[in-house]
N, C-alpha and C positions, 0 to 999 in steps of 0.2 A: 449200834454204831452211831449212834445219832447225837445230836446234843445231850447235853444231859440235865437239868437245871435239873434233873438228869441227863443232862447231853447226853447219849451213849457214846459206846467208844469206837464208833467209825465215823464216821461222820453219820453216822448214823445220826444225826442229824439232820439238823434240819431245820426244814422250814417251819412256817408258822401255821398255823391252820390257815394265816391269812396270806402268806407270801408266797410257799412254796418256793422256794430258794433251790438255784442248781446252778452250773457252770455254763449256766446258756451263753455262748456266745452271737447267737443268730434269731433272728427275729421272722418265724416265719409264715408268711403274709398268709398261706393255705390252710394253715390250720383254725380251722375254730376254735375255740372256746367256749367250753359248758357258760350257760348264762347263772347268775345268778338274781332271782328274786328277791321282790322285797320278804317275803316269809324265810327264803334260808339265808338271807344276810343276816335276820333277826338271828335264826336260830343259830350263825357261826358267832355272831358275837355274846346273845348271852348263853345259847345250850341248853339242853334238856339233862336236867341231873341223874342217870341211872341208880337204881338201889344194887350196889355190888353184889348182891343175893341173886335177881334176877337180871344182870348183863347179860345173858345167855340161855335161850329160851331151848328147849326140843321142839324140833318139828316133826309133827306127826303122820305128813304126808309130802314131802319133799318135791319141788317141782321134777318132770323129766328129765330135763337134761342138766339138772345138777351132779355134777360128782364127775362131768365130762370137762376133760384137758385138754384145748386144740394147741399145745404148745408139744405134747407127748407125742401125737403125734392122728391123723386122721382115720376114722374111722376101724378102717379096715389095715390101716396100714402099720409098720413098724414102726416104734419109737422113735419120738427123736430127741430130748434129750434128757431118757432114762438115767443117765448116766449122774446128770450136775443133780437130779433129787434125789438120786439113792446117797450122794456127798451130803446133801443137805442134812435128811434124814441120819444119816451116822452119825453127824455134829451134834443134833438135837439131842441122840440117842447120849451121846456124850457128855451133854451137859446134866439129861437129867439122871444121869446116876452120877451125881457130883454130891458132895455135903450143899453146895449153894442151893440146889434143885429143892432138896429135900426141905431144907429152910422155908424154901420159897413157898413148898404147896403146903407146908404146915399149918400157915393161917390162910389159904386158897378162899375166898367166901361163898363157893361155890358147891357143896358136900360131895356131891357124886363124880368132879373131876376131881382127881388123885391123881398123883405122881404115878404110882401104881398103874392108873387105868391108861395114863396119856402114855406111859412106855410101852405097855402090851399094845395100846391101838397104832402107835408107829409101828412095833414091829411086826403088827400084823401088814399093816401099810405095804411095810419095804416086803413082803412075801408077795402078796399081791401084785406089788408093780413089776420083782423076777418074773414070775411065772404067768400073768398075763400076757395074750400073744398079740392084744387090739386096744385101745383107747376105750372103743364098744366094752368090750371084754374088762378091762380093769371099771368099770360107771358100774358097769351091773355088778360087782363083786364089792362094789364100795357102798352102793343104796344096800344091798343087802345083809351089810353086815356092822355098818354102823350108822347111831345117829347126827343127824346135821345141828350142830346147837347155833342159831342165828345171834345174832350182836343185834339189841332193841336199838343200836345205833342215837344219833342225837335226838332222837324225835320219841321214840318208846313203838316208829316202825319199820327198824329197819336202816332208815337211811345214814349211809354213812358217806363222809365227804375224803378222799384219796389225794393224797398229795405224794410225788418221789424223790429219791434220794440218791443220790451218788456219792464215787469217790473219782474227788478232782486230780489231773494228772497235771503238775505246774513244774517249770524252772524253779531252781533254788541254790542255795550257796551256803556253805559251811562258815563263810566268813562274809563280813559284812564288805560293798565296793558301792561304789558309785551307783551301777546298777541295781546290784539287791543290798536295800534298805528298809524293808519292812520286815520286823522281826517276829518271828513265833515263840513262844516264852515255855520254858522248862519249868513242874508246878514246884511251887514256894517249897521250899522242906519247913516250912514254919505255918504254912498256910494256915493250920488248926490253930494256931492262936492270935489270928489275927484279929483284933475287936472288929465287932459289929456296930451299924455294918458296915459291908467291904465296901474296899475303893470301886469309884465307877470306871467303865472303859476310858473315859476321858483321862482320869485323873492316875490310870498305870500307864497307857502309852500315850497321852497327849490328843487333841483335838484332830490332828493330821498324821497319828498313828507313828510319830518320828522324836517321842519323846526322849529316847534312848538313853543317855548315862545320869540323868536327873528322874530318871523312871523308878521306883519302889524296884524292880524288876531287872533292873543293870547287874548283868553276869551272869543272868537265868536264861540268855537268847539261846534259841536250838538252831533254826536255821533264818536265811532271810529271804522274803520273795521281792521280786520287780514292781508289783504291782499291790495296793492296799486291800484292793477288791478281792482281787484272789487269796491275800493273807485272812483277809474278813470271811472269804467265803468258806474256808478250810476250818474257821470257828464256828461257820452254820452246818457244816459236811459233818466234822467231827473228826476227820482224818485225812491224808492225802497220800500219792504218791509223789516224792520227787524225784527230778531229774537233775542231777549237780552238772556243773559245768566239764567236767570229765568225762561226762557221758553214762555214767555209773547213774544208778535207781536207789532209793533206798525207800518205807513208808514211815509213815508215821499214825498215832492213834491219841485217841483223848486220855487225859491222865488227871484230870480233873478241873474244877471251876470254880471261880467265884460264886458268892451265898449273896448273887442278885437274879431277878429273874428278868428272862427273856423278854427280850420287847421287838416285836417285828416292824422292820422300815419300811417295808410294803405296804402296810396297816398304816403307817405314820403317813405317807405321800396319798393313801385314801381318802383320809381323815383332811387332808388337807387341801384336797382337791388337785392334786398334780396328777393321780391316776386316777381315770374310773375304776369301780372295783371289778366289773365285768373284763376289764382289760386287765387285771392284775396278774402277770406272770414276770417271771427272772427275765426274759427279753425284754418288754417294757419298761421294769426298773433299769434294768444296765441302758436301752435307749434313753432313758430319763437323763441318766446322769453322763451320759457322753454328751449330751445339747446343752446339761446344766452343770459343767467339771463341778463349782464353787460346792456344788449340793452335797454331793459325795459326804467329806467329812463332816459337814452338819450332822444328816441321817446317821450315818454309824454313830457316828457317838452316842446319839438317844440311845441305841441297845446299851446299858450298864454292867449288863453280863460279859463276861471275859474268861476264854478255856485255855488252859494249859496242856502241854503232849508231850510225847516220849516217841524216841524213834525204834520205830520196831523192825527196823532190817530188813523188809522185803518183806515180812509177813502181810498180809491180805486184812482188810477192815475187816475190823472184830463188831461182831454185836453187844448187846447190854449183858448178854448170857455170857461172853467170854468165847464166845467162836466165830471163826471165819465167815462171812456172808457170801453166799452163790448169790449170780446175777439173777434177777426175775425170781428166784424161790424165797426170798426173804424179807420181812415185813415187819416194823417197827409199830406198835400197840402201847397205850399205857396199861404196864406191867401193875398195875394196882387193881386192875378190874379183867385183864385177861390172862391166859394162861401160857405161861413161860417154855417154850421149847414145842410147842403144841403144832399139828398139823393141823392146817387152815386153808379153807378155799376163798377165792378172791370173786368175785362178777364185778368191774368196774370200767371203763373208758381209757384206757392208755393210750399215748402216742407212738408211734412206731414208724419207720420209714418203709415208704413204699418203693417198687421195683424203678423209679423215675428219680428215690430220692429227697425225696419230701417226704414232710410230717406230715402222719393222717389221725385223725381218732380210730382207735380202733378196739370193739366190745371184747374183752376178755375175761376168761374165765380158767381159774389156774391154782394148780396143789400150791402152796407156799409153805413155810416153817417159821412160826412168829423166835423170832430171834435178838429182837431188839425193843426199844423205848425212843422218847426225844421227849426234851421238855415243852415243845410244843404241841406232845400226840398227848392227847389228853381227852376222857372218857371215854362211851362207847360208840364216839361215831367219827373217829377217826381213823385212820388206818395208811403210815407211810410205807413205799413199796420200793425196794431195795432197784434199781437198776442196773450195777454194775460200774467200772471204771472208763477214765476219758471223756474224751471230748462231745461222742456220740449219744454217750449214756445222760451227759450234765444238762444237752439240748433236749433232750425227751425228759427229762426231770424238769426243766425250765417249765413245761410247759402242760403239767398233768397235772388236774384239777376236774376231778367228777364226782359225781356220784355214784355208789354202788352198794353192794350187802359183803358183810362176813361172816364167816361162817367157820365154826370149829369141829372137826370131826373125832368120835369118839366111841370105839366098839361097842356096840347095845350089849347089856347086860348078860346074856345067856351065851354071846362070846367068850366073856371074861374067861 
């Protein structure tokens, strides 16, 4: 769902490795922020190159409590929601008996993961998570029958840096009025022949996003929003829902992008000294630019890249795979070095609201379904994490930015 330079097709999108981009609209004073060092500032900006061969290690003796889901539900107790993974799960199971699937793992550079091996290991998966009666009970059935392959992450140990994503919930209008003025664009039917290279952001919708009938792009508009922010933001999402003045919902998804690449504004107000980078989250860029309105249309326009959408009627963000995203089970990976539709477990810092209401950091550890890309998740030490829809979801993406491991799980051998 995310960008796709690959944007994916929900907004699956996203951020940048360096902005983390979401619909935050609130800025909140409780929450920390992971720090960032002078060693992992190095390593987000230049990175450690993995050899796609060995992205994914076996581990030999797995810590204890890996393979445990405090989201399933506690120890001893019933599930709690069995339900949104066993949907995941199906999807996944869906895409990969697809001809894309098959495509996909044909050149895999990895030999022992197979489309073959990754469909039996879910569907041993979804057996296990039926008939398991405890969280207890489904760890021990999963240490024991498959193995954990670790992601050598940015560093070659592990570490990977987690950023989230959502789909934003905005006003919008079928027709352009005083109020909604900023337009989202239907893709070119010509696009493919357009010479390289493409026009930049500035030079399709103009400096202030209101280029309109001198725009390359005049009579491609799909809808319009109130705000530019929120229209821009829906090019880093990759999708939205709206809401028309009618009262009626309908969504929308990525359909494709210009042949520029992503540039993050986040990164640009770093670089420049407007933010420190340890302060760098979507609440501090949006306080940026509510003290500094003029800045706004500066910054966007540096990104060059520009996504075009299709409205998809109500249907739910799609990922890069072509399927619906579940909140919290789904996770966008660069599809070049990881494995497409694959069951994956997560250890990383999320934000989540606490019983008061406020954000808190909070250590989680959780089954997921890699189901997406973004053209900012790039090698193996990234990892975006799907959140879900609205206002709630855009706040806790605003502001998730840690460190953690990933891990892909895949029936040992004497399963098969």
């Amino acid at each position: 769902m995310k960008k796709k330079l690959a944007y994916c097709q929900v907004g699956a999108a996203i951020a940048s490795s360096l902005i983390l981009f979401s619909g935050c609209q609130k800025t909140q004073k409780s929450l920390s922020i992971v720090s960032v060092t002078p060693e992992i500032e190095q390593l987000l900006t230049v990175g450690w190159k993995a050899d796609a061969r060995t992205v994914l290690q076996p581990l030999a003796s797995p810590p204890d409590e890996l393979g445990w889901d405090e989201k399933i539900g506690n120890r001893d107790e019933i599930f709690g929601d069995k339900e949104i993974l066993l949907q995941a799960i199906a999807r996944s199971l869906e895409y990969l008996n697809s001809p894309q699937a098959k495509a996909a793992y044909r050149n895999y550079p990895i030999p022992e993961i197979t489309q073959a091996r990754v469909i039996r290991s879910l569907k041993r998966f979804q057996e296990l998570l039926l008939i398991a009666n405890s969280g207890e009970e489904l760890m021990s059935a999963v240490k024991r029958e498959f193995v954990f392959y670790q992601s050598v992450g940015s560093d070659n140990l592990g570490t990977v840096l987690f950023s989230a994503y959502f789909e934003p919930i905005y006003p919008a209008s079928r027709t352009p009025t005083a109020e909604y003025r900023y337009p989202l664009y239907r893709l070119p039917p010509d696009l493919k022949s357009w010479s390289k290279p493409h026009p930049t952001r500035e030079e399709l919708e103009g400096k202030n996003g209101l280029l309109g009938a001198k725009s390359r792009l005049a009579g491609l508009e799909l809808f319009w929003l109130k705000s530019r922010w929120e229209a821009y933001l829906i090019h880093i999402q990759g999708s939205a829902r709206l809401i028309l003045p009618d009262g009626k919902q309908t969504t929308i998804g990525y359909a494709g992008n210009t042949a520029r690449d992503y540039n993050s504004i986040g990164w640009e107000l770093v670089q420049e000294g407007k933010i420190p980078l340890e302060e760098l989250t979507m609440p501090r860029i949006l306080e940026y630019f509510q003290v500094n309105p003029g800045a706004m249309d500066e910054y966007i326009s540096r990104d060059r890249s520009f996504v075009f959408f299709e409205e998809k009627y109500g249907v739910s963000a799609l990922g890069s795979i072509n399927v619906p995203l579940s909140a919290e089970r789904a996770i966008a990976t660069d599809k070049s070095l990881m494995p497409p539709g694959a069951l994956a477990l997560i250890q990383a810092s999320i934000p989540d609201y606490n019983s008061s209401g406020t954000l808190e950091e909070r250590q989680i550890t959780r089954f997921v379904l890699d189901q997406d890309a973004g053209g900012a998740i790039k090698g193996a030490g990234r990892v975006d994490y799907f959140l879900g829809s609205g206002e709630q979801a855009g706040e806790r993406a605003g502001v998730t930015r840690s460190y953690g491991q990933l891990y892909y799980l895949l029936l040992r051998s004497e399963s098969l």
